[in-house]
N, C-alpha and C positions, 0 to 999 in steps of 0.2 A: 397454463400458468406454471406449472410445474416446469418443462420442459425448457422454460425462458428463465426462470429461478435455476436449473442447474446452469444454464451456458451464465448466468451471471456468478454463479458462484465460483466458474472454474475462474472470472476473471477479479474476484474480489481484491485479492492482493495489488493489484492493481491499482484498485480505486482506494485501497487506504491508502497503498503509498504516494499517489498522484495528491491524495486531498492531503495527508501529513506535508505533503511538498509544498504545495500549493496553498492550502489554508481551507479549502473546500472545492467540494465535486458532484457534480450532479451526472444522478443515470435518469435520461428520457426515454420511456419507452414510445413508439409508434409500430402501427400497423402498415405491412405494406404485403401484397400477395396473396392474402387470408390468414397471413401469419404474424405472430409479436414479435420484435427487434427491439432492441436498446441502443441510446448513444452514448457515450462516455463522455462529459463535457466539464472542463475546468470551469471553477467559478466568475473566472475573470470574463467569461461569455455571457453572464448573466447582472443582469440590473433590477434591483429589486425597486418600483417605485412607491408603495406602499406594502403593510404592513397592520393587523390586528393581534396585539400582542406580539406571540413569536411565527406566525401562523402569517403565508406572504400570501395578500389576495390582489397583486395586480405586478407583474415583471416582464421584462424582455429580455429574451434568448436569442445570442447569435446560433441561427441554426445550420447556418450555412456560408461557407466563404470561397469563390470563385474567382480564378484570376484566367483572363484571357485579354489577350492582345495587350498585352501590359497595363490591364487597368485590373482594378477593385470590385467584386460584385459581392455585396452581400444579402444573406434571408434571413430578415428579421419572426419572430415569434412573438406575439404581443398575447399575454395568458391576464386574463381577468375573471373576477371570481366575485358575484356580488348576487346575493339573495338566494343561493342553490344552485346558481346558474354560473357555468364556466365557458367563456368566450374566448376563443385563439385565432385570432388575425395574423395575417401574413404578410408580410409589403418586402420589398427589394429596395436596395438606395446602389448608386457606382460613387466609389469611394463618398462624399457625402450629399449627393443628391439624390432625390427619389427619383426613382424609376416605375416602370411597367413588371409588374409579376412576370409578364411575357419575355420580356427580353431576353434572359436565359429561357430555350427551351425547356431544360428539364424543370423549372417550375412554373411552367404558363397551365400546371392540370392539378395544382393544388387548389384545395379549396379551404374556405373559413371552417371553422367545427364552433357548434354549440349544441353544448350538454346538460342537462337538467338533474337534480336530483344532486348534488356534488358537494360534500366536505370539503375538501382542499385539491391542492395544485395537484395534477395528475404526471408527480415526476418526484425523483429520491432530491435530496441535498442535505449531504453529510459536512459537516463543520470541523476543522482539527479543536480539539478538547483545549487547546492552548489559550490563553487570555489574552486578549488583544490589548488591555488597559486603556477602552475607549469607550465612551458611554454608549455608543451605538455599536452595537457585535450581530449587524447584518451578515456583515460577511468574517469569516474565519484568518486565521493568519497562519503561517507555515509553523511546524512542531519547534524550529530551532528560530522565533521571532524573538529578537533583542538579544540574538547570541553571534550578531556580528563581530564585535571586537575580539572573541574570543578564536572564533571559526578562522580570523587573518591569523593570528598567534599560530594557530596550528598550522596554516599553509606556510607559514613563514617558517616553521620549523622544519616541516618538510623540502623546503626547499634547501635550508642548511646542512638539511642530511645528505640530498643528492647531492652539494657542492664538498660535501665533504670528502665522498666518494672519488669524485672525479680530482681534487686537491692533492688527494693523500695515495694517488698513482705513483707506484715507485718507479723511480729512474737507475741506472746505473752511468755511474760518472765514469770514463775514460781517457787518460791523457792523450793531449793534442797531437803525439806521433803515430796512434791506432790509427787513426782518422784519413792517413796521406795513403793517396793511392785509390780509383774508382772503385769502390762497393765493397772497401776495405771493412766497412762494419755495416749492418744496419742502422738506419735512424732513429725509429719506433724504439722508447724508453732510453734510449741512451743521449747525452750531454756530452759537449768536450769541456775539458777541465780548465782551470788557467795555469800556463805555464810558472807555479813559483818556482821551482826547483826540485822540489821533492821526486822520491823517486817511487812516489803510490800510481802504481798504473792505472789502478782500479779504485773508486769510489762508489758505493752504495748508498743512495736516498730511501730509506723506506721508516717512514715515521709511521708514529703506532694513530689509529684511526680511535677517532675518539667517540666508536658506538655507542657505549654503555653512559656518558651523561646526556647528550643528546638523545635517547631511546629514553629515556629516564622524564626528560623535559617534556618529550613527545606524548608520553602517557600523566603525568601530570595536568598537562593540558587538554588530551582529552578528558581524563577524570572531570576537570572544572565546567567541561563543556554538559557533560554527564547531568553534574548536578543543578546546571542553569535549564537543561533541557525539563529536568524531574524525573530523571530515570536512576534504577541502582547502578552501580559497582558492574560492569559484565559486557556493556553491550559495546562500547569504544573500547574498553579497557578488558584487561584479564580479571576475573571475579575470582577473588579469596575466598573458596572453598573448602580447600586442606582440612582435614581431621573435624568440618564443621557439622554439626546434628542438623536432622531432618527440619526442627523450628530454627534454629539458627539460619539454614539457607532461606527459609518463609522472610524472615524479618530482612535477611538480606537483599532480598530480591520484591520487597513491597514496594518502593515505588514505583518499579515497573507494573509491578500488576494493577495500580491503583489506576496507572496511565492509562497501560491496556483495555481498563474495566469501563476507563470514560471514553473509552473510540469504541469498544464493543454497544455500550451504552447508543452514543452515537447511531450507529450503525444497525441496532436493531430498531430503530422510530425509522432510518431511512430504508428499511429492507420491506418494513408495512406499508409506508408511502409507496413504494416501487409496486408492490403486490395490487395494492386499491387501484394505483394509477392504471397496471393491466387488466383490472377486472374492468374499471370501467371500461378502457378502449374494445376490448373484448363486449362486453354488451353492448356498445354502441355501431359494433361493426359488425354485430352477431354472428359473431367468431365459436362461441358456446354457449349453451342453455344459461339463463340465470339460476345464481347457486351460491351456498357459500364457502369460504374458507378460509383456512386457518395458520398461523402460521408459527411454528416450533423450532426455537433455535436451543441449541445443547449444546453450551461452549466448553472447551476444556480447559480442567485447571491443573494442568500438567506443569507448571509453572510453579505450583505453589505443592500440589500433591503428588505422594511416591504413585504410578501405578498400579505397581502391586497392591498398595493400598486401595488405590480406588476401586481394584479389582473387586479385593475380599469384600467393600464395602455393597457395590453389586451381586455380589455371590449370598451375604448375609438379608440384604432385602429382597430379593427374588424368593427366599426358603422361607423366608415370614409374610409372604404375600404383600412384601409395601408395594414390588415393579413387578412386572410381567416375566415372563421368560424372552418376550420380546427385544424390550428394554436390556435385558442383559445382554443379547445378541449381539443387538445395538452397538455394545460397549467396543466388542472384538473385531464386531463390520460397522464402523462408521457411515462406511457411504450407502446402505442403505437402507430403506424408508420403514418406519414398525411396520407399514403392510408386508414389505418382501421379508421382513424378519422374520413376522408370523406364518407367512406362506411356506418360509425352509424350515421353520420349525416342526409347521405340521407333515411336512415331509417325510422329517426325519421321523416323527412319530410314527407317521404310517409306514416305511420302511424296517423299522427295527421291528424284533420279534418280539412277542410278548412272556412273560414271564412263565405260563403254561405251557408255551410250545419250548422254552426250553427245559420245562424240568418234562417235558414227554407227555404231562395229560391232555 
């Protein structure tokens, strides 16, 4: 479990920003070879048909989608959950009619699973923290839902910038007598002038490029997108920082964190479902001993707090016995675990000398 918990972890980023895209995302795990795997699967593969409270006891997962010889095959998932007991059927349809499991060879050797003993669905589904404004919030909605009118604004400005670019290419104007004679000038940037009389050979087009209101409009509008989404000052735009104190940047940067705090939120109910879901399959496959375990997430708030601070503040509970020396370890090696922390600890213990062998008794 651990070992399916790191390869999930390296792909976290992933899954929030697929679910923030999307509106939600489900991690399935399955056994295949003696060993755990996960699948990454958008929400829109899933159909919820019932529901106890917020707690889904009966859905179907596209688990599978196959195209050969120009047709459709899909493998359906049908997960029921009623009395303790969890039931997952399997069936195939070609575009909408059922079919034989057989037809695709590779799933004519899957079989039904029923498990006993069971809480809930044995799979993650994280939701975007976003409100849907619908009485029913089965399914999630993307982070930027109902900031359409604004998201064209800004495509629409970008596109006024490139034309602007390409508009405000300078030319150089030349009278109509450079011109006589084969490969008497180049073409690339040059114009022939009209003949009024004058005796200007040369004409210059170079108008001034009008970055600075357009760049102006372009970050206005993101700002407005910013604050439809519920995030601070920073993340489209440049975040006014300048000469500002350490609570100053806190207040400036909370609504991101508030955001942030409801997908972590999120995300740690789907990280225990993910966990349960392996433990069962794992018992069920006797994959490992039964057993239990636990599960420890340490988010950072780097975000809102100096380091340095959080350091000292580690350095001051480890000397008054509130955290381990582990836990402090922790701090400096994130990636790993209080056991390896403890394990180099004692190391270091046992390698360094003692206070007697250095004063010679």
């Amino acid at each position: 479990m651990q070992k399916v918990l790191k390869k999930l972890k390296k792909k976290l980023k992933k899954v929030v920003s697929r679910g923030l895209g999307t509106g939600g995302i489900l991690v399935v795990p399955y056994v295949a070879r003696d060993k755990l795997y996960f699948n990454i699967i958008t929400q829109s593969r899933l159909i919820i048909n019932k529901k106890n409270g917020d707690d889904i006891v009966d859905c179907t997962i596209l688990a599978e989608h196959i195209v050969r010889d120009q047709r459709n095959y899909y493998r359906w998932a049908d997960y029921t959950l009623e009395n303790g007991n969890l039931y997952i059927k399997y069936r195939a349809t070609m575009e909408n009619s059922p079919i034989s499991m057989e037809t695709i060879s590779e799933w004519g050797n899957i079989q039904d699973i029923a498990i006993t003993n069971i809480e809930r669905m044995p799979f993650m589904f994280i939701k975007s923290p976003i409100d849907n404004r619908r009485e029913n919030d089965d399914y999630g909605v993307p982070i930027t839902y109902g900031c359409d009118k604004q998201i064209s604004k800004i495509k629409k400005t970008l596109q006024q910038i490139d034309r602007e670019y390409e508009l405000k290419e300078a030319f150089v104007g030349a009278d109509i007598t450079m011109f006589k004679g084969e490969g008497a000038l180049p073409k690339n940037g040059l114009y022939k002038k009209i003949n009024s009389g004058d005796d200007n050979f040369w004409e210059v087009f170079d108008p001034d490029f009008r970055d600075t209101p357009l760049f102006n409009k372009l970050m206005n509008e993101c700002s407005m997108l910013e604050k439809q989404i519920g995030t601070s000052e920073g993340i489209l735009t440049k975040a006014e920082t300048k000469n500002a104190t350490a609570t100053e940047i806190k207040k400036i940067m909370k609504d991101t964190f508030d955001l942030c705090d409801d997908i972590r939120t999120e995300l740690e109910e789907g990280l225990d479902d993910f966990l349960y879901a392996c433990n069962v399959l794992a018992n069920y496959y006797n994959l490992t001993p039964q057993g239990d375990y636990e599960l420890k997430i340490d988010w950072s708030y780097a975000m809102l707090e100096d380091t340095q601070q959080e350091f000292n503040h580690f350095l001051q509970g480890e000397s008054r016995g509130a955290i381990k020396k582990a836990e402090l370890r922790q701090f400096i090696k994130p990636n790993e675990t209080l056991e390896e922390a403890q394990a180099v600890i004692d190391e270091i213990k046992e390698q360094s000398p003692s206070t007697k062998d250095l004063l010679g008794e």
